[in-house]
Structures are given as C-alpha cells and as structure tokens.
PyMOL commands that place a pseudoatom at each C-alpha (Angstrom):
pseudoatom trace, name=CA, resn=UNK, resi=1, chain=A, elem=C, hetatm=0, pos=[-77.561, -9.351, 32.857]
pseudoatom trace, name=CA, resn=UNK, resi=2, chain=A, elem=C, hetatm=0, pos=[-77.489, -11.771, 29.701]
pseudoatom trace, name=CA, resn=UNK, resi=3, chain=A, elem=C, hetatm=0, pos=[-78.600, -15.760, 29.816]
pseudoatom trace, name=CA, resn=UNK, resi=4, chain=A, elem=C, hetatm=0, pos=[-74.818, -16.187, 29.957]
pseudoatom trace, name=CA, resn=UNK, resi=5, chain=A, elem=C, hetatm=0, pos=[-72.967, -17.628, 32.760]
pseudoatom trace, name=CA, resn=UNK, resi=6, chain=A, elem=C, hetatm=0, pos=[-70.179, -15.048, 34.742]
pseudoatom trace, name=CA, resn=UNK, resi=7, chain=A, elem=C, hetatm=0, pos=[-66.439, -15.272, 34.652]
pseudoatom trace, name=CA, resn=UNK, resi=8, chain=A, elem=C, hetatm=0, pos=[-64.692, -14.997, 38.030]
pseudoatom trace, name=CA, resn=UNK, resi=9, chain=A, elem=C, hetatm=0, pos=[-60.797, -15.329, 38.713]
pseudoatom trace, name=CA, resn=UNK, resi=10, chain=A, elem=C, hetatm=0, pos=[-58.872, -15.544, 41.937]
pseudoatom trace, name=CA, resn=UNK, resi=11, chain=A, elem=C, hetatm=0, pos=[-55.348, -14.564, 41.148]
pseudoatom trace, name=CA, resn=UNK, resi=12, chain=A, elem=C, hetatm=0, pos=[-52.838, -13.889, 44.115]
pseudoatom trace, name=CA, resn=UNK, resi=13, chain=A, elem=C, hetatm=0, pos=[-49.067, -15.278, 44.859]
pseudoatom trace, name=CA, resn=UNK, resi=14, chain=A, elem=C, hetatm=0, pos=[-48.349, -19.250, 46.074]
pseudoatom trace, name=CA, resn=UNK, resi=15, chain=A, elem=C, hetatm=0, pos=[-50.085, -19.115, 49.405]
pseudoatom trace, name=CA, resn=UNK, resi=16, chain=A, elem=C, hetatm=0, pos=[-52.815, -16.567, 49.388]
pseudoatom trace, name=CA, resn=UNK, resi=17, chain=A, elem=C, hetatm=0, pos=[-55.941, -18.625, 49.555]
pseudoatom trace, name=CA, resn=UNK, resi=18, chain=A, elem=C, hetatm=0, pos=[-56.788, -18.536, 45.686]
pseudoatom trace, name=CA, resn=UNK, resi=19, chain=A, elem=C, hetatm=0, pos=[-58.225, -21.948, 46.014]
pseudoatom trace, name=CA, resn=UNK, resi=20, chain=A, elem=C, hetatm=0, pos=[-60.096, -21.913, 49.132]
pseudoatom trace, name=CA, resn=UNK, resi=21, chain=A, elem=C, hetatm=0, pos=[-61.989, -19.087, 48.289]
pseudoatom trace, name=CA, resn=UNK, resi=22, chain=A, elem=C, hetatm=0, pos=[-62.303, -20.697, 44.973]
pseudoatom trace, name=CA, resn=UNK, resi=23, chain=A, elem=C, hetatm=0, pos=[-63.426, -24.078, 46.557]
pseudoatom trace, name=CA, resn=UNK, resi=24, chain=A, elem=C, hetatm=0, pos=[-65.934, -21.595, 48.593]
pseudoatom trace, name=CA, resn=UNK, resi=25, chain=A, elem=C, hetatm=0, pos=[-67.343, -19.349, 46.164]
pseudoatom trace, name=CA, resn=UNK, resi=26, chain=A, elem=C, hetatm=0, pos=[-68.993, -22.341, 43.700]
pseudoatom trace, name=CA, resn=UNK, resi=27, chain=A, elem=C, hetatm=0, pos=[-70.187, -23.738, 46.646]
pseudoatom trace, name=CA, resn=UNK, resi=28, chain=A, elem=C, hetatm=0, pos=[-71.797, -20.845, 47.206]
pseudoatom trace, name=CA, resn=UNK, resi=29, chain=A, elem=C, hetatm=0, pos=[-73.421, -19.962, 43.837]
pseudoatom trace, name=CA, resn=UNK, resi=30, chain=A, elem=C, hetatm=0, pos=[-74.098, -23.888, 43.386]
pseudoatom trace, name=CA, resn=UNK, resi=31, chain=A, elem=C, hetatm=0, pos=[-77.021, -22.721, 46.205]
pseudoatom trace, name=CA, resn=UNK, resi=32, chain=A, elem=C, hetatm=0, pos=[-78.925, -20.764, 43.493]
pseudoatom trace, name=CA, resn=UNK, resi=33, chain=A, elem=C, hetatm=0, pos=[-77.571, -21.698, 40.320]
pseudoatom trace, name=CA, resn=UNK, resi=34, chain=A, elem=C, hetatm=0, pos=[-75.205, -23.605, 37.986]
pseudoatom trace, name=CA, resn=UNK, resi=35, chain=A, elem=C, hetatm=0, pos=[-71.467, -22.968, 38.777]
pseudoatom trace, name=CA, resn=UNK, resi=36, chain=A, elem=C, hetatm=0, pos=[-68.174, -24.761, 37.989]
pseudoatom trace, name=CA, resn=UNK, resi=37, chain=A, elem=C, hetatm=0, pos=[-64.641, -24.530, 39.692]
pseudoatom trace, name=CA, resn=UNK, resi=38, chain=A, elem=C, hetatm=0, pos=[-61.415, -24.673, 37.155]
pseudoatom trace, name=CA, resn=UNK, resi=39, chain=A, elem=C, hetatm=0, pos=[-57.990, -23.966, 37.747]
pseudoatom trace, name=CA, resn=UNK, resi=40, chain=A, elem=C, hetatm=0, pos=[-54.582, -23.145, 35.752]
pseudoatom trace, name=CA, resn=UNK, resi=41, chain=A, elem=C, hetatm=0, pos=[-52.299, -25.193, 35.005]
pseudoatom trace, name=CA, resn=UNK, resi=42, chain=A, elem=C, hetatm=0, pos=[-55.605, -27.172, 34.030]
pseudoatom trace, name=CA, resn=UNK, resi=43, chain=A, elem=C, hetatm=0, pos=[-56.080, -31.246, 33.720]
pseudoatom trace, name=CA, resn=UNK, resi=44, chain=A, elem=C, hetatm=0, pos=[-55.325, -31.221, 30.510]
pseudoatom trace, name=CA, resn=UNK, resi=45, chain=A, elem=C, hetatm=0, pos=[-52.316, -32.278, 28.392]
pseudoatom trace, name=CA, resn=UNK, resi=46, chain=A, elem=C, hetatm=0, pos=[-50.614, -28.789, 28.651]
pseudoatom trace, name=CA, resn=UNK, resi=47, chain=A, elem=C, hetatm=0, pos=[-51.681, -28.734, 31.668]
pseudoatom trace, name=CA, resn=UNK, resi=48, chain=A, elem=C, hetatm=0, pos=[-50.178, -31.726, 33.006]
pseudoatom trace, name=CA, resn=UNK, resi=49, chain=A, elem=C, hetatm=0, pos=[-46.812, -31.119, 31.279]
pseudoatom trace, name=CA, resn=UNK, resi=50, chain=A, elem=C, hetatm=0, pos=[-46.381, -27.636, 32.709]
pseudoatom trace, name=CA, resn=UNK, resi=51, chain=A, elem=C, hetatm=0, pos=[-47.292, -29.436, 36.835]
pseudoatom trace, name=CA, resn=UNK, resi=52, chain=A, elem=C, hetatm=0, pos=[-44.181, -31.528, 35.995]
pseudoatom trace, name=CA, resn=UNK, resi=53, chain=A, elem=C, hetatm=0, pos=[-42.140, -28.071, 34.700]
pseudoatom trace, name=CA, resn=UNK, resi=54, chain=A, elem=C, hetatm=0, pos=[-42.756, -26.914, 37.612]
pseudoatom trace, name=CA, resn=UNK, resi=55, chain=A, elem=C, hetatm=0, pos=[-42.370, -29.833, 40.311]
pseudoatom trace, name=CA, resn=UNK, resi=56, chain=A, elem=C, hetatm=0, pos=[-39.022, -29.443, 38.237]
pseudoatom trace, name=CA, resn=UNK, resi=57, chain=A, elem=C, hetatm=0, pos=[-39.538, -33.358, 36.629]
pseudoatom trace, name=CA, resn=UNK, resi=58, chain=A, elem=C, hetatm=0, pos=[-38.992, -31.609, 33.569]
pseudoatom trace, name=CA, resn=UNK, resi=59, chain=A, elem=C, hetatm=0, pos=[-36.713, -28.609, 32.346]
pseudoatom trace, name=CA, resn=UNK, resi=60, chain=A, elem=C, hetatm=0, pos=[-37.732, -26.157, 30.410]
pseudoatom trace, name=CA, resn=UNK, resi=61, chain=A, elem=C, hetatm=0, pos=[-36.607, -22.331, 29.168]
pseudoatom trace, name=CA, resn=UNK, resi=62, chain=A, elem=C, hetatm=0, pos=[-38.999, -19.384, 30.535]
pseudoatom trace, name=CA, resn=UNK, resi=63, chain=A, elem=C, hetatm=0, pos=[-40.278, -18.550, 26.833]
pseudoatom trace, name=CA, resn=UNK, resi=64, chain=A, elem=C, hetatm=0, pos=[-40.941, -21.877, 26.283]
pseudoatom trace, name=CA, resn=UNK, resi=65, chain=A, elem=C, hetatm=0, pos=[-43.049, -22.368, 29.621]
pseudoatom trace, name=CA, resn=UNK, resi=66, chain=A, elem=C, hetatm=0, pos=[-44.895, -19.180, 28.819]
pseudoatom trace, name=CA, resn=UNK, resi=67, chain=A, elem=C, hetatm=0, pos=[-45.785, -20.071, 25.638]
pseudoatom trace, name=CA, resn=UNK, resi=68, chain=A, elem=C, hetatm=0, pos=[-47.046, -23.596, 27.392]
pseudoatom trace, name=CA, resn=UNK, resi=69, chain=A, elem=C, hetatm=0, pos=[-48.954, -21.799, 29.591]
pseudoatom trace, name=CA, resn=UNK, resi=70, chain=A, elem=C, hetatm=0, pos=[-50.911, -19.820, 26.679]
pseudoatom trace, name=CA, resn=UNK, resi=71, chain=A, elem=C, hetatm=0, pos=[-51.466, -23.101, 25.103]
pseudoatom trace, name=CA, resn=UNK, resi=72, chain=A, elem=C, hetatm=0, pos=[-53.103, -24.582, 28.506]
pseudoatom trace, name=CA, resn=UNK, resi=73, chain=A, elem=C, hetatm=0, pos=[-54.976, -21.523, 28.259]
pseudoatom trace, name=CA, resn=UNK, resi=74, chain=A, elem=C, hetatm=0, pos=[-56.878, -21.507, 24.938]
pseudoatom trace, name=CA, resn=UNK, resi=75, chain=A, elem=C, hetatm=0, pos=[-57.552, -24.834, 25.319]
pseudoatom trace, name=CA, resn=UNK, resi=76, chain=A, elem=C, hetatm=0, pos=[-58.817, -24.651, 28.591]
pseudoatom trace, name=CA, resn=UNK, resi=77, chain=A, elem=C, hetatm=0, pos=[-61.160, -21.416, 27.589]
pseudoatom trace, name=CA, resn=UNK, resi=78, chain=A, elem=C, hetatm=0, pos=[-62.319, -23.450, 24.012]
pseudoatom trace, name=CA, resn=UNK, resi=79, chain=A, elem=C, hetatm=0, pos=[-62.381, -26.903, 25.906]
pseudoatom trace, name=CA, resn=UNK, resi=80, chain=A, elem=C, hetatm=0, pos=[-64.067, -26.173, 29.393]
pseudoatom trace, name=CA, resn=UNK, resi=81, chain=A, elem=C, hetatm=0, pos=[-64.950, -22.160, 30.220]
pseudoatom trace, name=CA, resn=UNK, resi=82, chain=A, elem=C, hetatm=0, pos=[-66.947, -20.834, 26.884]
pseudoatom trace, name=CA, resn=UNK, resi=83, chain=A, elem=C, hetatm=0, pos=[-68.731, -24.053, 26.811]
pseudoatom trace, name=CA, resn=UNK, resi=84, chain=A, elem=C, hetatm=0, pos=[-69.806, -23.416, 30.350]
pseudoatom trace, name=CA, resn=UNK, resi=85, chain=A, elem=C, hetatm=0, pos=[-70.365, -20.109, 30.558]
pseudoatom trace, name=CA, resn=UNK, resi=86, chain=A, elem=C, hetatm=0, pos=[-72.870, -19.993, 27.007]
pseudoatom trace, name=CA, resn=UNK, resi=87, chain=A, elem=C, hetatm=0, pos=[-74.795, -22.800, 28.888]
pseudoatom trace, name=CA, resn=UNK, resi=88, chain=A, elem=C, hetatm=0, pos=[-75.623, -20.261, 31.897]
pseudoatom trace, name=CA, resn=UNK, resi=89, chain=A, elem=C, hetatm=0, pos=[-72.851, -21.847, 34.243]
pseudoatom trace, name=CA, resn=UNK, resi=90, chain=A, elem=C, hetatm=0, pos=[-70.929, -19.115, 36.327]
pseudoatom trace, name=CA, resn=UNK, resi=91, chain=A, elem=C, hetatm=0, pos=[-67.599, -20.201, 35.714]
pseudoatom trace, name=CA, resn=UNK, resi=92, chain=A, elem=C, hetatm=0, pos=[-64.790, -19.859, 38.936]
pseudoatom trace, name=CA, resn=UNK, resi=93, chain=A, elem=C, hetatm=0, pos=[-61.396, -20.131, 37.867]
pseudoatom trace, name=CA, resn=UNK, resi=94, chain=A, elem=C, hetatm=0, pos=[-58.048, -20.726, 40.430]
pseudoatom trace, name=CA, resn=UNK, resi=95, chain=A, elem=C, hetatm=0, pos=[-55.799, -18.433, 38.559]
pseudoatom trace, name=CA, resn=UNK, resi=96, chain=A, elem=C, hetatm=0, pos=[-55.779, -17.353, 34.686]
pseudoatom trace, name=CA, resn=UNK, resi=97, chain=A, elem=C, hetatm=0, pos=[-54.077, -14.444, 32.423]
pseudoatom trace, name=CA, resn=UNK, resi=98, chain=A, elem=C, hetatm=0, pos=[-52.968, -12.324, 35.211]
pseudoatom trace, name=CA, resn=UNK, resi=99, chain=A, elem=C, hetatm=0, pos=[-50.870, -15.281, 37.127]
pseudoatom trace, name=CA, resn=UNK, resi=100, chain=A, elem=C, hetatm=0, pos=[-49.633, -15.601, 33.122]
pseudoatom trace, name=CA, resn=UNK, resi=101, chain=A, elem=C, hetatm=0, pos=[-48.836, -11.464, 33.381]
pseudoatom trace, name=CA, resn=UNK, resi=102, chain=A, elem=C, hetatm=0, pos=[-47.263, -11.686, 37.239]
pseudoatom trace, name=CA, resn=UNK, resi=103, chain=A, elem=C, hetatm=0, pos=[-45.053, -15.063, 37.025]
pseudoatom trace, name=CA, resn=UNK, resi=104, chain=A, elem=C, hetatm=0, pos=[-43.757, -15.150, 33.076]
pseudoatom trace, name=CA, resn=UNK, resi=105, chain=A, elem=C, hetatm=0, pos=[-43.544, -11.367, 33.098]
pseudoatom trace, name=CA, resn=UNK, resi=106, chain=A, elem=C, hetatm=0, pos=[-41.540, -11.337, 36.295]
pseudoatom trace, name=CA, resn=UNK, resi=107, chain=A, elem=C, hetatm=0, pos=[-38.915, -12.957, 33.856]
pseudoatom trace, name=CA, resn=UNK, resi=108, chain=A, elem=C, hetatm=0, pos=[-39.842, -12.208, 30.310]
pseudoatom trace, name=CA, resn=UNK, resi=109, chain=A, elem=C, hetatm=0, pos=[-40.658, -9.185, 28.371]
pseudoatom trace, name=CA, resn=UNK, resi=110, chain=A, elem=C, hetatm=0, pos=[-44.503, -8.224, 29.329]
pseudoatom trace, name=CA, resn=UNK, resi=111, chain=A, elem=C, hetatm=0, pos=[-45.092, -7.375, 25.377]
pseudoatom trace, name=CA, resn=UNK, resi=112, chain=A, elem=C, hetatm=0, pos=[-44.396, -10.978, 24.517]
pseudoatom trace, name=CA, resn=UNK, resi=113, chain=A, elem=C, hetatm=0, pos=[-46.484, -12.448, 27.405]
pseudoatom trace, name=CA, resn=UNK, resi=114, chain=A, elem=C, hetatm=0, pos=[-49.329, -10.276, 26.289]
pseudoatom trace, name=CA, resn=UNK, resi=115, chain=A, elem=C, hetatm=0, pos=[-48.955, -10.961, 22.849]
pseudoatom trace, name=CA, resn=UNK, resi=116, chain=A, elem=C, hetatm=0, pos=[-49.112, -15.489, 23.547]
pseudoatom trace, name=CA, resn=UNK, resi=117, chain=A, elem=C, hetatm=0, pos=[-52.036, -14.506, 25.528]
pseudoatom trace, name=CA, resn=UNK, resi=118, chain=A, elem=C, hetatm=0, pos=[-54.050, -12.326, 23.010]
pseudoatom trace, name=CA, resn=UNK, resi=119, chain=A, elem=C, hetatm=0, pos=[-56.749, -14.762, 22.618]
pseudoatom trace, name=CA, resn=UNK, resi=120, chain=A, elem=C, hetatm=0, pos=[-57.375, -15.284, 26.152]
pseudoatom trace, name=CA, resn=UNK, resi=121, chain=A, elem=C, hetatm=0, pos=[-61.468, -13.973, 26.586]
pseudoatom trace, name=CA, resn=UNK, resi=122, chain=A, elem=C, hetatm=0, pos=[-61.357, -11.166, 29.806]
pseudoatom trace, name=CA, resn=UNK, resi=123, chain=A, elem=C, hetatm=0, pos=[-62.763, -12.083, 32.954]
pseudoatom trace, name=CA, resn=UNK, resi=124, chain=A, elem=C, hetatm=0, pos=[-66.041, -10.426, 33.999]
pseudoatom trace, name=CA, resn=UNK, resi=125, chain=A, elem=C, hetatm=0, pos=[-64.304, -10.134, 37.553]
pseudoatom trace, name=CA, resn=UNK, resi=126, chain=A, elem=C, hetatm=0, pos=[-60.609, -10.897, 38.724]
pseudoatom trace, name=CA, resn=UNK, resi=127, chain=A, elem=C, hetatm=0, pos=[-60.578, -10.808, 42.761]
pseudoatom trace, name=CA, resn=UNK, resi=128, chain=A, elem=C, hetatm=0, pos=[-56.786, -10.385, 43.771]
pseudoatom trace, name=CA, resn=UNK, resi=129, chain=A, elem=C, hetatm=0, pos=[-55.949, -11.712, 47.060]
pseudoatom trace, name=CA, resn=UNK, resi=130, chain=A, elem=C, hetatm=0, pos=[-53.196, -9.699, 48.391]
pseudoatom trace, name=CA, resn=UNK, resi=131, chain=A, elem=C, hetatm=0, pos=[-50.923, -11.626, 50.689]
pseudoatom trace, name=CA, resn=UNK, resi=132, chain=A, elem=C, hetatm=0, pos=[-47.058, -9.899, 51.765]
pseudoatom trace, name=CA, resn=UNK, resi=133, chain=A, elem=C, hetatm=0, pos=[-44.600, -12.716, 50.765]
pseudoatom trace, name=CA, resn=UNK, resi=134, chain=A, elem=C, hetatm=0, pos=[-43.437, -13.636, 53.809]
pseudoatom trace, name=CA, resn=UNK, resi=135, chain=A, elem=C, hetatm=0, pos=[-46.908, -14.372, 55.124]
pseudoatom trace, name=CA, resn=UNK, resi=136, chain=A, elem=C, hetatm=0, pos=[-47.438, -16.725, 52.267]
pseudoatom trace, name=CA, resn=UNK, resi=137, chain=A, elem=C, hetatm=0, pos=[-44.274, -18.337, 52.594]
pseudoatom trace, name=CA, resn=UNK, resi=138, chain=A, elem=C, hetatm=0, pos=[-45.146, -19.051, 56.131]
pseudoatom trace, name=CA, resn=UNK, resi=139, chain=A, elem=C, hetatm=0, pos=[-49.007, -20.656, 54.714]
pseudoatom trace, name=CA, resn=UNK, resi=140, chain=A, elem=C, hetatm=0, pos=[-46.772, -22.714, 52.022]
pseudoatom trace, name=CA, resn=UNK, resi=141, chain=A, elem=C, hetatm=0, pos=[-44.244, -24.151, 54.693]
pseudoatom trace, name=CA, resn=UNK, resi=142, chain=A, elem=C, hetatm=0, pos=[-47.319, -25.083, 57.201]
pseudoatom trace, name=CA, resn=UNK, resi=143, chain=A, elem=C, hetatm=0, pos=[-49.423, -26.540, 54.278]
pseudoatom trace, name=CA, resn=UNK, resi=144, chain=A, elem=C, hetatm=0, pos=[-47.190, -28.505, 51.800]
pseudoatom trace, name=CA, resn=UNK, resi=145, chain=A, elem=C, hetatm=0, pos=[-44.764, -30.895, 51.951]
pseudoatom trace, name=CA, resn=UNK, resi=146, chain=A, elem=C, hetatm=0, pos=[-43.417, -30.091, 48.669]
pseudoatom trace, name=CA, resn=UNK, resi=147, chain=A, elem=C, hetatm=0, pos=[-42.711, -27.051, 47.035]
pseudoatom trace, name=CA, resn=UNK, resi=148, chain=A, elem=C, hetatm=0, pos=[-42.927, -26.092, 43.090]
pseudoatom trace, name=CA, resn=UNK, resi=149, chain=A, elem=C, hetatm=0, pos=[-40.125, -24.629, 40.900]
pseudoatom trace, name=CA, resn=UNK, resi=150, chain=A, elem=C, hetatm=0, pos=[-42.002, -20.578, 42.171]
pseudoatom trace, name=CA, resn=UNK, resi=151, chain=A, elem=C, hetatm=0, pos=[-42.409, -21.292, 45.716]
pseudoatom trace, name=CA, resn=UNK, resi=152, chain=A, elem=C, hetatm=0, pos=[-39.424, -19.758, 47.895]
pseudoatom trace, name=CA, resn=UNK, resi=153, chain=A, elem=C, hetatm=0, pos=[-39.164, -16.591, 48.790]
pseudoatom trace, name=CA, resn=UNK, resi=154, chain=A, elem=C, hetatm=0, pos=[-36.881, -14.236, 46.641]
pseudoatom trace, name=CA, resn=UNK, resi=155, chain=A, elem=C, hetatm=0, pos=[-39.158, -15.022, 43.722]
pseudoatom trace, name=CA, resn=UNK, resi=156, chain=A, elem=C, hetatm=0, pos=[-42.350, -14.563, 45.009]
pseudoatom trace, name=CA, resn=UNK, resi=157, chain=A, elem=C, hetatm=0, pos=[-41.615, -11.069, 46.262]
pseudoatom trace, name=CA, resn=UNK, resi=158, chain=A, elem=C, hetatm=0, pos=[-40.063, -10.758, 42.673]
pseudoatom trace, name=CA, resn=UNK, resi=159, chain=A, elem=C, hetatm=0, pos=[-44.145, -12.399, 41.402]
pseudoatom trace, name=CA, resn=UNK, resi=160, chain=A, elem=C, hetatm=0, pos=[-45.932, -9.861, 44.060]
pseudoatom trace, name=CA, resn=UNK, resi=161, chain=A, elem=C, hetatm=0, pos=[-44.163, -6.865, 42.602]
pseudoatom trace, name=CA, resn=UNK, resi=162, chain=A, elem=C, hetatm=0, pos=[-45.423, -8.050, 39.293]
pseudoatom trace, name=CA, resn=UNK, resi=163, chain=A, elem=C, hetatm=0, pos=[-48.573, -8.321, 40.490]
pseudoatom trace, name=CA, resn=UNK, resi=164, chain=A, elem=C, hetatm=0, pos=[-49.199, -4.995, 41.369]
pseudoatom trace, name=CA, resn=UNK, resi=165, chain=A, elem=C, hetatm=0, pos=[-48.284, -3.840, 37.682]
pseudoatom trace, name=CA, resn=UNK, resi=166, chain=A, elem=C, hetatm=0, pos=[-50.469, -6.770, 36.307]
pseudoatom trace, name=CA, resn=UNK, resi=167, chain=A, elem=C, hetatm=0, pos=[-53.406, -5.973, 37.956]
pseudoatom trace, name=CA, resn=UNK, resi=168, chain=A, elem=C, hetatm=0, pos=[-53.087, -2.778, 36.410]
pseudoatom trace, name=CA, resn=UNK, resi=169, chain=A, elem=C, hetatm=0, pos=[-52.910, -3.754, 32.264]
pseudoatom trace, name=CA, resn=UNK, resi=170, chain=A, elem=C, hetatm=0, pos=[-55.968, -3.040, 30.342]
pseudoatom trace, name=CA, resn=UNK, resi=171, chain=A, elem=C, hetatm=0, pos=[-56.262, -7.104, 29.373]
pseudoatom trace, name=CA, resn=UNK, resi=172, chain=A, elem=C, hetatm=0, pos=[-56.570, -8.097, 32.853]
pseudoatom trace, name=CA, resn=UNK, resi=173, chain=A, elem=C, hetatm=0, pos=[-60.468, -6.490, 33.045]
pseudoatom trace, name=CA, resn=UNK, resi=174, chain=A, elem=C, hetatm=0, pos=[-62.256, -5.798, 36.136]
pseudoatom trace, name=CA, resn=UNK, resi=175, chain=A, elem=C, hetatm=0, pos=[-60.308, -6.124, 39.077]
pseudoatom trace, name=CA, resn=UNK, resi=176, chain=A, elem=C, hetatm=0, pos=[-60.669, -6.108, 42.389]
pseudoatom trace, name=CA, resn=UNK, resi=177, chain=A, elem=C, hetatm=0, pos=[-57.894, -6.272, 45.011]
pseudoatom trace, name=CA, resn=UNK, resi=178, chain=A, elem=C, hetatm=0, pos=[-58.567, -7.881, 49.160]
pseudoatom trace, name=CA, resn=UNK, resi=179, chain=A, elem=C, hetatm=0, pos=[-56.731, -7.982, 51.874]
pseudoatom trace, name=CA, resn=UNK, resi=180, chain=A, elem=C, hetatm=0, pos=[-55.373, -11.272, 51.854]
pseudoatom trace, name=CA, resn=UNK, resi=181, chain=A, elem=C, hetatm=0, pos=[-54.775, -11.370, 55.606]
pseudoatom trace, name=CA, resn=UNK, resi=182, chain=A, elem=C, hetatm=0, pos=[-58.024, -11.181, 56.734]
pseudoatom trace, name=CA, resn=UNK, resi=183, chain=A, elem=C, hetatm=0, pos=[-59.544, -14.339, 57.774]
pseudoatom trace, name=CA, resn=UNK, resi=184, chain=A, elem=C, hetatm=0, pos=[-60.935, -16.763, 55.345]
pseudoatom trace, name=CA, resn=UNK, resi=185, chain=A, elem=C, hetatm=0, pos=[-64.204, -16.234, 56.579]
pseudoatom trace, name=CA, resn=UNK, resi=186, chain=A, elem=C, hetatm=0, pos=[-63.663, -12.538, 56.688]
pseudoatom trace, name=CA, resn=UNK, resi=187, chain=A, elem=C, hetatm=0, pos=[-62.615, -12.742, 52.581]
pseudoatom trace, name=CA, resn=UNK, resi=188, chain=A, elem=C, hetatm=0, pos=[-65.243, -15.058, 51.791]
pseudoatom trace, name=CA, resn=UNK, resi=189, chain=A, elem=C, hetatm=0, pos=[-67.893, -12.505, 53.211]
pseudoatom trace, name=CA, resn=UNK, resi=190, chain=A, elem=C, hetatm=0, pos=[-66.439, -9.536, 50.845]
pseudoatom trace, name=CA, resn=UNK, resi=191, chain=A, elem=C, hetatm=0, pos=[-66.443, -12.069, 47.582]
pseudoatom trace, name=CA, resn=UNK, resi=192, chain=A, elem=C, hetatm=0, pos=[-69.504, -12.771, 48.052]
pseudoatom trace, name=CA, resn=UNK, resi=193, chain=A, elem=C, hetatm=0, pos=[-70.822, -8.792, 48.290]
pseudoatom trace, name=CA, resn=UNK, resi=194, chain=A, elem=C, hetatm=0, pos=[-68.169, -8.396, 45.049]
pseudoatom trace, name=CA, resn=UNK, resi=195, chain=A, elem=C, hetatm=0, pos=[-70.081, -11.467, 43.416]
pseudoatom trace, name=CA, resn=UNK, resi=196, chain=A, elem=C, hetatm=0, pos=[-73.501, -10.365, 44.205]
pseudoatom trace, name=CA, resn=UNK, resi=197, chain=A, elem=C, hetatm=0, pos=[-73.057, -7.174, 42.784]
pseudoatom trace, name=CA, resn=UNK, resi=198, chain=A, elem=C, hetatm=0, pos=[-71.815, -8.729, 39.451]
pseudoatom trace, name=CA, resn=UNK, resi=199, chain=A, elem=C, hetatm=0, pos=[-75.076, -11.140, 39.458]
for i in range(1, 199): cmd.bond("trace and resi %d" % i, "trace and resi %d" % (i + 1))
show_as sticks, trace
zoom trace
C-alpha cells in the first residue's frame, strides 16, 4: 500500500445509516491513524446552496441541480479530499458520485450525469448500504422532523432502483454492497473486515 491516505464512501438511499457508519468508521481508524469524515452536499458554497434546493428554500431545474452537485464535488475533492488523502489521511466520505449516479440519474439522462462528473477521482472503496424503501422511510419518519425535497416514498424506491444500476457503472470503482438491515453494530463489524482488508 502507498504513503497515501484511502478513499472510502458510504452511499445508500435517505435513511440507511450512511452517516452513522460514517461517524463510526473514522472513529475507528482515528485509533491507529489519521482519518477525516466528509460528506456531500459539503460545507461549502455549493454545498450550502444545494441544502437549501433541497429543504425546497430555493427552486431549481434537475439539470441545473446536477450540474450544482458536480460543482460541490470538484471543489470538495480539490478543496478537502486530495489534500487529505496525499498527506496520509484515510479520507471517509457520507455519500459522493454514486448518490450523483442514483438521485440525478433517476431523473436525467445517466450520459449527462456521467459526463458533469468526469473529473470526480474513484473511490478506493464504495460500501453500499442496502436498505428496502419502506424500511428507510420508517428510520426517516422516527428520526427527523423535517424532510428534504428526496425524502418520501415514491421517489426513493424510484433512487433505490437507480441504485442498483449505479453501483454497477465502471466510474463508481470498487464496490461493495451490505445488508442494510442488519444492526448497526452488526454493519459496523463487516466495514470494518471490508476496511481492514483495503489497509
């Protein structure tokens, strides 16, 4: 393995645990190394604009939110991740490309989704969390008082349909799919045997 820090991803529909077992992992690697946690939309600019598309503060066309997305996204990778990850920091990221490939190419074509993305660098793991709509529906209307322009039901069976063909393009890398019902404990245990293979 190279000086170089490692790129993981937790992708998976609203309500599938992305972030606690994002939350959990750089805990985990903090124990014996450097490691950062990052999510899309990110802090920045871009990032902040598209949280307010999609509390729906703000309107905006599909092609236009995909192409904010990308944005978020090369500035996030020039801006936070490369830096990182050349430093030797494992870099743990709530969502990236794939969310980009399941959610904008659930309603736009997947060449042009691709195509804004191209400069997006490819995880060296993507962990899906698979989660059945309904169950993450239920998570959401436990969990959250308030629900984003994606979260209700007919779409996110439209985004976990996507999901299964996104997982599947060449640009989304290394990929490995989990059983999103499983206990938290139960998924954290089988990221961390994915993970430790990859270190």
């Amino acid at each position: 393995m190279s000086d170089r820090g490692q790129f993981i991803v937790f992708e998976g529909i609203d309500g599938s645990g992305t972030t606690t077992q994002t939350e959990r992992l750089v805990s985990w690697l903090c124990e014996s190394g450097s490691a950062i946690a990052t999510a899309e939309p990110t802090d920045s600019e871009f990032g902040r604009l598209l949280r307010r598309v999609l509390k729906g503060e703000v309107s905006s066309p599909a092609a236009t939110t995909a192409l904010m997305f990308a944005a978020d996204r090369v500035d996030h990778i020039d801006r936070k991740i490369t830096p990182a990850l050349s430093a030797g920091t494992h870099v743990v990221s709530d969502r990236y490309v794939v969310s980009s490939f399941a959610y904008q190419g659930a309603l736009l074509s997947m060449d042009f989704v691709k195509g804004i993305n191209s400069l997006a660098r490819t995880p060296d793991l993507t962990i899906f969390l698979r989660v059945p709509p309904e169950v993450a529906m239920e998570r959401i209307a436990r969990s959250r008082a308030e629900r984003d322009a994606y979260e209700h039901l007919a779409f996110q069976r439209q985004v976990a349909e996507s999901y299964e063909r996104a997982i599947l393009e060449p640009e989304a890398g290394h990929v490995e799919v989990l059983d999103g019902e499983l206990s938290p404990d139960a998924i954290t245990s089988q990221v961390r045997a994915l993970v430790s293979n990859l270190l």
